[in-house]
N, C-alpha and C positions, 0 to 999 in steps of 0.2 A: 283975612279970609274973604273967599269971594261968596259972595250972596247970588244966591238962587235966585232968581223968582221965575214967573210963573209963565217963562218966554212959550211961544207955541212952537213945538217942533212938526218938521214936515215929515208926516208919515208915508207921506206918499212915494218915495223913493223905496220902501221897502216893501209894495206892493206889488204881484204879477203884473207885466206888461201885457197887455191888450192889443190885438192887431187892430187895427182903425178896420171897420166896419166900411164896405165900399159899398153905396150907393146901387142898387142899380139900373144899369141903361135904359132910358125908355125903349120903343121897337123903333120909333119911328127915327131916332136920332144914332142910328146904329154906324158905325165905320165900316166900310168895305175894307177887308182885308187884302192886300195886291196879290194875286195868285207868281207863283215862281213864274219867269219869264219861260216860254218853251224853246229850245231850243232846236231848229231845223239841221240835220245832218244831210252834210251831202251824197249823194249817191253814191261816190265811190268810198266813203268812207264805211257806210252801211252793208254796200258789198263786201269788203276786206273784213270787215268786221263777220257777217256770214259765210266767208271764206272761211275764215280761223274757227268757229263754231264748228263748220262741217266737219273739216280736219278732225278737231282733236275728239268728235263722236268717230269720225271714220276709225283714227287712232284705237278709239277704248275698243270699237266692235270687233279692229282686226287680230286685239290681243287677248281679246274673251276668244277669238273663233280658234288661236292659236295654243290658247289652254285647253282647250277645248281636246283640240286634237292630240297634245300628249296628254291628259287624263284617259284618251281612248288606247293611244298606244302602252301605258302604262297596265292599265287594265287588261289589254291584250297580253304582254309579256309576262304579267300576274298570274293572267292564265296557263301560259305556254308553260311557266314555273311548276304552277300546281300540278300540269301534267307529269312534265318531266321528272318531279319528284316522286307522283307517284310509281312510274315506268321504273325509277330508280330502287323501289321497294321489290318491285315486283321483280326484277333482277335480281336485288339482291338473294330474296328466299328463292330463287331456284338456282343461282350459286351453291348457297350454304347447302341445299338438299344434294346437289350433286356432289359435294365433298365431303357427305356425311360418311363419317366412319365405317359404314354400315357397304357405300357406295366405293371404297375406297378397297376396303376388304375383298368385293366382288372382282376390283379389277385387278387386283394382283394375282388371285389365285386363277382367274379366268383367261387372262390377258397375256401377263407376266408367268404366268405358271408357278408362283410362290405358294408356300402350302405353310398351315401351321407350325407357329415352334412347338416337339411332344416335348414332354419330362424328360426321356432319355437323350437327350440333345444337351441340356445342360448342366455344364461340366462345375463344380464345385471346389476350390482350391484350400484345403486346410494347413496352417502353418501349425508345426511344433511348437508350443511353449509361446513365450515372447516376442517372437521374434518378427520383425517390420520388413517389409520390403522396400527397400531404397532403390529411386532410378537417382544415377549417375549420368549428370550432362557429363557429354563428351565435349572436350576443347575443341573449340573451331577456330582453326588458324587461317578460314580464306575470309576477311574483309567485308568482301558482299554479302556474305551468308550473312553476317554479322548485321551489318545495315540493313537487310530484309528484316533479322528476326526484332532488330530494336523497332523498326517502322511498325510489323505487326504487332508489337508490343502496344507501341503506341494507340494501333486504330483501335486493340480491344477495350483499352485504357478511356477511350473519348467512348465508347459502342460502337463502331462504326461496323 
């Protein structure tokens, strides 16, 4: 067996580290620090360089002045809109009034010389019993007829 005794171990390894504590500077023993070197630019570069500045403000100013101007004409046509729409209302109801039933009536019997339907005008057809009335197409033997009525067939067929 190994025998123990009574060795000293080193605690100190398992202790926080400590940043070493700095000293500090007296005044008088102080270090000038070198300031960054300056650099001289030459005159044409300074110009180009204020060149390009001017520009790209001239640039931003002439497309703010350019927005500018269609937010005005947008605005404008906004307007022109709001009118015309209104104008379009105000057509409309003096349309609809001139083709009021009422306006319609007037001109047939004044105009037209149309006059009411009376009661004794219309004619009432009673059949006997059961009996139906059948229309009977007639055969059409000309081609064209033929091809018209299927076309018109057609247009009712779509609405047209």
């Amino acid at each position: 067996m190994a025998q123990r005794g009574n060795l000293a171990y080193d605690l100190s390894v398992y202790e926080p580290k400590q940043k070493p504590v700095q000293k500090p500077e007296s005044p008088a023993i102080k270090m000038k620090k070198n300031p960054a070197p300056v650099r001289h630019e030459s005159a044409l570069r300074l110009f180009v360089r204020a060149a390009f500045i001017f520009a790209v403000f001239c640039a931003v100013l002439y497309g703010k002045v350019e927005s500018n101007s269609l937010f005005n004409e947008i605005h404008d046509l906004e307007s022109e809109l709001k009118n015309l729409q209104s104008e379009n209302i105000t057509l409309a109801a003096e349309y609809e009034s001139r083709t009021s039933l009422k306006n319609v009536e007037d001109y047939a019997e004044n105009v037209l010389g149309l006059k009411k339907l009376d009661k004794s005008q219309i004619e009432y057809v009673e059949l006997p019993g059961d009996q139906v009335i059948e229309i009977v197409e007639t055969e059409q033997k000309n081609i064209f007829v033929i091809i018209r009525n299927k076309i018109n067939e057609l247009r009712e067929y779509l609405g047209a």
